[in-house]
Every structure is written in structure tokens, then in C-alpha cells.
VMD Tcl script that draws the C-alpha trace (Angstrom):
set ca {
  {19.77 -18.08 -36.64}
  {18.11 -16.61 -39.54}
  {14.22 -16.23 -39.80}
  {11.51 -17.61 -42.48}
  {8.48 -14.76 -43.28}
  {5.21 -17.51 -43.07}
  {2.62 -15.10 -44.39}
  {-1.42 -15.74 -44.47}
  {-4.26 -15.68 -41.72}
  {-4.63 -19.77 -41.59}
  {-0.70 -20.07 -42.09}
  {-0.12 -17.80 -39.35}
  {-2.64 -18.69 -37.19}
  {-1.51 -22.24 -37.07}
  {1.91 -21.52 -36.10}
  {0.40 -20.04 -33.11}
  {-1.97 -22.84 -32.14}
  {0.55 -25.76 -32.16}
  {4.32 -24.02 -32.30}
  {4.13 -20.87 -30.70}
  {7.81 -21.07 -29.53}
  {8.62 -20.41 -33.16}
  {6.99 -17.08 -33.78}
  {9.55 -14.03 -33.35}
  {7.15 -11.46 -34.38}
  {3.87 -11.26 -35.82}
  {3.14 -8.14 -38.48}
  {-0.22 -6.55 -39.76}
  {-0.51 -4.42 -42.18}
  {-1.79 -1.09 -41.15}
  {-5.79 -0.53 -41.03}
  {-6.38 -4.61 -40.51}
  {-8.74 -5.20 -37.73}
  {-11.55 -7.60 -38.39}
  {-12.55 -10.53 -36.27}
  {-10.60 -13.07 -37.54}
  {-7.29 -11.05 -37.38}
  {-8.27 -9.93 -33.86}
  {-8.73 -13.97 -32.78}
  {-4.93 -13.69 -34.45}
  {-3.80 -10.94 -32.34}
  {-5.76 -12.48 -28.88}
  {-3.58 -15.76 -30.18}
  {0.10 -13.65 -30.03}
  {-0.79 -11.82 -27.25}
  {-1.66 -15.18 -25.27}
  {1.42 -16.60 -25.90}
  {3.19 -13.57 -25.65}
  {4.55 -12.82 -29.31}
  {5.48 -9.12 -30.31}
  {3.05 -7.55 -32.79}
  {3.64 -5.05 -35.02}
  {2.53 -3.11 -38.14}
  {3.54 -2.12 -41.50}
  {2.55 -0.51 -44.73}
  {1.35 -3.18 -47.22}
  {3.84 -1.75 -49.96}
  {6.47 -3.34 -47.33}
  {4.74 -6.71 -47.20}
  {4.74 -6.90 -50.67}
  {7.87 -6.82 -51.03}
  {8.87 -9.32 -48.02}
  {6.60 -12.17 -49.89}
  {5.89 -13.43 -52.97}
  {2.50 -14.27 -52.90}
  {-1.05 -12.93 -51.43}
  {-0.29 -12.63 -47.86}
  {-3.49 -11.35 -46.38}
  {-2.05 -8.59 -44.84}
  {-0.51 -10.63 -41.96}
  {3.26 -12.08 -41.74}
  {5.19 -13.69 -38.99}
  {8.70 -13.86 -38.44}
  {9.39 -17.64 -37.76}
  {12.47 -19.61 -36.47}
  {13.04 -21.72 -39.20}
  {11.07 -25.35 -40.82}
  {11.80 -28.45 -39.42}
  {11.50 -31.35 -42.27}
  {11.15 -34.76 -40.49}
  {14.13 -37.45 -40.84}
  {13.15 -40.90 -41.50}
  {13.26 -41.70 -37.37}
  {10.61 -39.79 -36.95}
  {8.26 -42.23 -38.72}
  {9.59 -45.20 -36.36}
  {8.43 -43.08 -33.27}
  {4.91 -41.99 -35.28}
  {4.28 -45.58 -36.28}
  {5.01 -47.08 -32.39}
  {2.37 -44.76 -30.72}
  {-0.49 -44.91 -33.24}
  {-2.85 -47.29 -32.78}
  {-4.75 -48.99 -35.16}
  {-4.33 -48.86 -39.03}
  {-1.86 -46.08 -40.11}
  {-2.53 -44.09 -43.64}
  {0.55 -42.46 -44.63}
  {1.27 -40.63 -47.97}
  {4.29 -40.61 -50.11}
  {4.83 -38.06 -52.86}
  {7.49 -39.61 -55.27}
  {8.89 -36.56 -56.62}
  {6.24 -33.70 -56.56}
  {8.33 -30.70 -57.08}
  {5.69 -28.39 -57.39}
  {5.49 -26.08 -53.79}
  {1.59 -25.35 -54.58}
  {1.21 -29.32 -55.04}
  {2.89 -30.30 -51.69}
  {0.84 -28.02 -50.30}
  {-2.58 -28.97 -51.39}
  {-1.42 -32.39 -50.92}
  {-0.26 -31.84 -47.22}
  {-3.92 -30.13 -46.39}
  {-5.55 -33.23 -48.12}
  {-3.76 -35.04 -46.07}
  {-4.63 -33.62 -43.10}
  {-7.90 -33.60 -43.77}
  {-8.21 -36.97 -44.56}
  {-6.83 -38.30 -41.69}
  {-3.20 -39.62 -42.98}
  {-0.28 -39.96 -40.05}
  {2.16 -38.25 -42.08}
  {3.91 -37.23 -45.28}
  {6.72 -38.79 -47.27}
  {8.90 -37.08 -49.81}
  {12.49 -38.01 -51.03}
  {15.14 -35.77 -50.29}
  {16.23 -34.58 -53.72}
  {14.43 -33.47 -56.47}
  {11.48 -32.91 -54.27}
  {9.39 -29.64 -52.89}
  {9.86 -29.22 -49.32}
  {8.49 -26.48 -46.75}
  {8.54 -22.81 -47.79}
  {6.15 -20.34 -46.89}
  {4.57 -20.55 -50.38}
  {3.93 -24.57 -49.11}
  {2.50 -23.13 -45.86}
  {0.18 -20.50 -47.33}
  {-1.51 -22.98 -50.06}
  {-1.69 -25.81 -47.18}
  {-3.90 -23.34 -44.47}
  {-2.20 -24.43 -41.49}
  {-1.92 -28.44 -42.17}
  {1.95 -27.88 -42.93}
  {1.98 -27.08 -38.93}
  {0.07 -29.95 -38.42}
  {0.84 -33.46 -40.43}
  {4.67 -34.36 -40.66}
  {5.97 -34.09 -43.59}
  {9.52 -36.86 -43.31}
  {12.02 -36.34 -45.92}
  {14.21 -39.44 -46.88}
  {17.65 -40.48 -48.25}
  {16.13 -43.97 -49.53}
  {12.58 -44.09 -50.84}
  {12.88 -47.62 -51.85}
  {14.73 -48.85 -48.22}
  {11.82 -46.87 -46.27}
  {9.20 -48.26 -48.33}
  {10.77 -51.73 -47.37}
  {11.00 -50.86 -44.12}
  {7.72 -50.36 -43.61}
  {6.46 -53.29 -45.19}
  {8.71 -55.28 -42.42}
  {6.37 -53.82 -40.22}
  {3.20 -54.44 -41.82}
  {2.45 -52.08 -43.77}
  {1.26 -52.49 -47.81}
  {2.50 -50.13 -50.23}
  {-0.65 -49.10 -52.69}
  {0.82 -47.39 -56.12}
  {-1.21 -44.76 -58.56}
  {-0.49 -45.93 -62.16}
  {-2.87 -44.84 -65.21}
  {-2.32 -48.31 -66.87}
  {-2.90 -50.56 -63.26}
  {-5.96 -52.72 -63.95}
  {-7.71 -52.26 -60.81}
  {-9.69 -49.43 -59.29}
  {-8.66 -47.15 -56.34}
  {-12.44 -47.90 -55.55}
  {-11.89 -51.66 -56.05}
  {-8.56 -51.63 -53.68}
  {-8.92 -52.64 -49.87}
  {-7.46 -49.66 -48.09}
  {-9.02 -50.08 -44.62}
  {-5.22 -52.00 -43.54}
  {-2.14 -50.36 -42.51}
  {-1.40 -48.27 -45.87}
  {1.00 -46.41 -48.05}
  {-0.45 -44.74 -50.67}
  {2.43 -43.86 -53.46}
  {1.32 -40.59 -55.94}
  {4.10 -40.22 -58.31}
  {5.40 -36.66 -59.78}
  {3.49 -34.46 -61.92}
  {3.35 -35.79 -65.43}
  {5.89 -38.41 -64.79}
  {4.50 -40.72 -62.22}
  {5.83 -43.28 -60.14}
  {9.98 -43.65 -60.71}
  {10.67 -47.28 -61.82}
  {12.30 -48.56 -58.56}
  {8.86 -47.15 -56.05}
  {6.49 -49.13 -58.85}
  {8.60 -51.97 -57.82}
  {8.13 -51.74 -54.66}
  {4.39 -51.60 -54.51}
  {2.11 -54.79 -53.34}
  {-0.96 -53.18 -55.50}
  {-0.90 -50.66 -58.63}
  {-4.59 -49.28 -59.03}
  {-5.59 -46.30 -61.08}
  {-8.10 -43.86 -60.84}
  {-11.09 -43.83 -63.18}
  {-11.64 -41.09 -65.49}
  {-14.98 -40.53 -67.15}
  {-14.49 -37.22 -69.04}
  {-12.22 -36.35 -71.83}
  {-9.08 -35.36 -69.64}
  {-6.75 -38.01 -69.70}
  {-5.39 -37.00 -65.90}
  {-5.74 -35.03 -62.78}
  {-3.46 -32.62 -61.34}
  {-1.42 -35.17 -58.51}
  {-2.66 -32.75 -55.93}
  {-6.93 -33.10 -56.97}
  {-6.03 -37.26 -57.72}
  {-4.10 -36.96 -53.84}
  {-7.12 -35.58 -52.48}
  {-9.40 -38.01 -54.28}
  {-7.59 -41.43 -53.35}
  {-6.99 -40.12 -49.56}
  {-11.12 -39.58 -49.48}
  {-11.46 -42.74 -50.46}
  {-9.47 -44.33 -47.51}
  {-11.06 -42.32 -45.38}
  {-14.71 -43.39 -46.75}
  {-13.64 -47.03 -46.64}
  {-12.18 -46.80 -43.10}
  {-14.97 -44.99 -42.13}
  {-17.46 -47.57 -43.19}
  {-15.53 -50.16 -42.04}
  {-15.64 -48.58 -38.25}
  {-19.34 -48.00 -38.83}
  {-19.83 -52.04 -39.44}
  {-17.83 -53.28 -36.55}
  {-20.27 -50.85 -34.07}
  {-23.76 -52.22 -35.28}
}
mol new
graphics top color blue
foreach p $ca { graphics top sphere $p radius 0.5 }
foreach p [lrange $ca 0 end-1] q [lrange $ca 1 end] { graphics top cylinder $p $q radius 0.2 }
display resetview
């Protein structure tokens, strides 16, 4: 079985945390010893992963990319089938958020969009199988350990999982810069799948069709658009502010 190189402190570190099993061999490049790659090393030794060192010129050439001075060798990424979200949706109790990127093909995009994601709380992350960024270590480096974390679920069918889901009860909410209402104005305290289309190209015809609600996100400067990973992070805030303010009613 060949090995992935997942390079970066947070990258790294997360790999340890929550799929140690994974990590062959963890390398640091020669003269590294500060606190937070000594937490690192405490982390391998715990779990009982082989450390070693090397010369920096050697890292660089391993990665492409700013890897910190700290690479793993790592069995390689697992990409969620569309089973998976079945299994997430029957164990999570009360109102899912998940996310579907409809053809982001930009690595440094998923990942920003996969630590947004994270962050703000969504059960997982939806991507069509072709003509779509999946993991790579660039994804894990940019998305600081949420790429060990969220699932990201790769599908055949965008269209038959999006109806799938809205058998079950979900409602599919669509980013569109034309859609009359507000991603402010939108109810997104319900079970939830928020659609961001591909950079510069938006929403393919046949997800738009799909959606239940098409809202857009309100621009007040000169810019006509926002990168889809800053207008991913935006719209996900907002579910999480709504939801949050929604939990905050129901207690007082």
C-alpha cells in the first residue's frame, strides 16, 4: 500500500488526535523543538508512531508547499461514499447542516471550505465525484486539521442525493447572485443543505433545479463576488448565528 506525505503542524497533529492508526512515521526537520512541535512529538510517542528527522532541503523536495518543518507518512485518504451520509444522518439528532460544493475544483478552496465547515458546525461535506477537488495533502494543510475531522462524501449523482435527502426532510438552500432573497432573509434553523456552486461558474443547471430556495448574498462594495471559499464561510456563520439564536429562545 503506498503512502500520502500530510505535511504541517495542525495537519499533522490532527491525524494524530483522531486517526492515529494511519500515521507510519512522523518526520522533523532537524533543529525543530519548540512547544508546539514537542506537544506533536508527546502525541506520536503516545500512540506509539516512529519519529524521525531530516534536513529541510529533503522536505522540500517531498512537498509542494510550506510544510512547517514537520511531515508524516500516512496510509492513504479515505473520501466518503454516499452510505456514509445515511449512517451520519440516522445518529444525529436534531437539525443537520450539511454542505455541498457543486464543482469547486480548487484544492485551497475545498480546504478553506472544509475548515469553515468545521467550524461552523456542518455534519459533513458533499462534492461530486468528477470534476471536483478531493483530499490531498495541499487540502489538508490549508484546512488545519478539519479535513481529519468533518466528512467530506463524494457522489456519483448530485441531483439523486440531493433528492434523497429531501425524502428525508431535508431542504436544499442554493447560492445564486441573481436569487431575490437574502441569505440573511432565509430560515436556516431546519434540517439544511446549503448548495455553493464552482468558482466563477456557480450552481450547474440540474443542482439549481433541485433547490427549494435560491438566496444570494449581499454585496455592498464594488466587487461583484466573493471567492466561494470567504462566501462558504459567510453563509455557514450565518446558520450557525440563526441556530444559535434560535436555541437561545427556546431556553428563556
Amino acid at each position: 500500500m503506498s503512502l500520502e506525505k500530510i505535511y504541517g503542524v495542525h495537519a499533522v497533529e490532527a491525524l494524530l488526535r483522531h486517526h492515529p492508526k494511519r500515521v507510519k512515521q512522523v518526520w522533523l526537520a532537524e533543529g525543530r523543538s519548540e512547544p508546539r512541535v514537542q506537544a506533536l512529538v508527546e502525541l506520536a510517542n503516545a500512540n506509539k508512531v516512529a519519529i524521525g528527522q531530516a534536513e529541510r532541503r529533503e522536505m522540500d523536495v517531498w512537498v509542494e508547499g510550506v510544510h512547517q518543518g514537520v511531515v508524516a507518512d500516512v496510509s492513504p485518504s479515505q473520501v466518503w461514499g454516499e452510505a456514509m451520509l445515511d449512517e451520519l444522518l440516522d445518529r444525529t439528532e436534531g437539525a443537520p447542516l450539511l454542505l455541498v460544493l457543486d464543482g469547486v475544483t480548487d484544492p485551497h478552496n475545498l480546504g478553506a471550505c472544509l475548515r469553515s465547515a468545521d467550524a461552523a458546525g456542518a455534519l459533513a461535506v458533499i462534492v461530486p465525484k468528477d470534476k471536483s477537488a478531493t483530499l490531498t495533502p495541499v487540502v489538508r494543510k490549508v484546512a488545519c486539521g478539519a479535513a481529519e475531522v468533518i466528512p467530506l462524501v463524494a457522489v456519483t449523482n448530485l441531483a439523486r442525493t440531493l433528492e434523497k435527502l429531501q425524502q428525508r426532510g431535508l431542504w436544499v438552500v442554493g447560492t445564486a447572485g441573481e436569487a431575490e432573497v437574502s441569505i440573511y432573509d432565509q430560515d436556516l434553523t431546519g434540517p439544511t443543505i446549503l448548495i455553493m456552486g464552482a468558482e466563477g461558474k456557480g450552481m450547474r443547471r440540474l443542482t439549481r433545479e433541485h433547490c427549494d430556495y435560491l438566496v444570494h448574498l449581499p454585496m455592498a462594495g464594488s466587487v461583484s463576488s466573493l471567492n466561494v471559499s470567504v462566501a462558504t464561510g459567510v453563509c455557514l456563520f450565518e446558520a450557525q448565528r440563526q441556530r444559535g439564536a434560535k436555541a437561545k429562545t427556546k431556553k428563556s
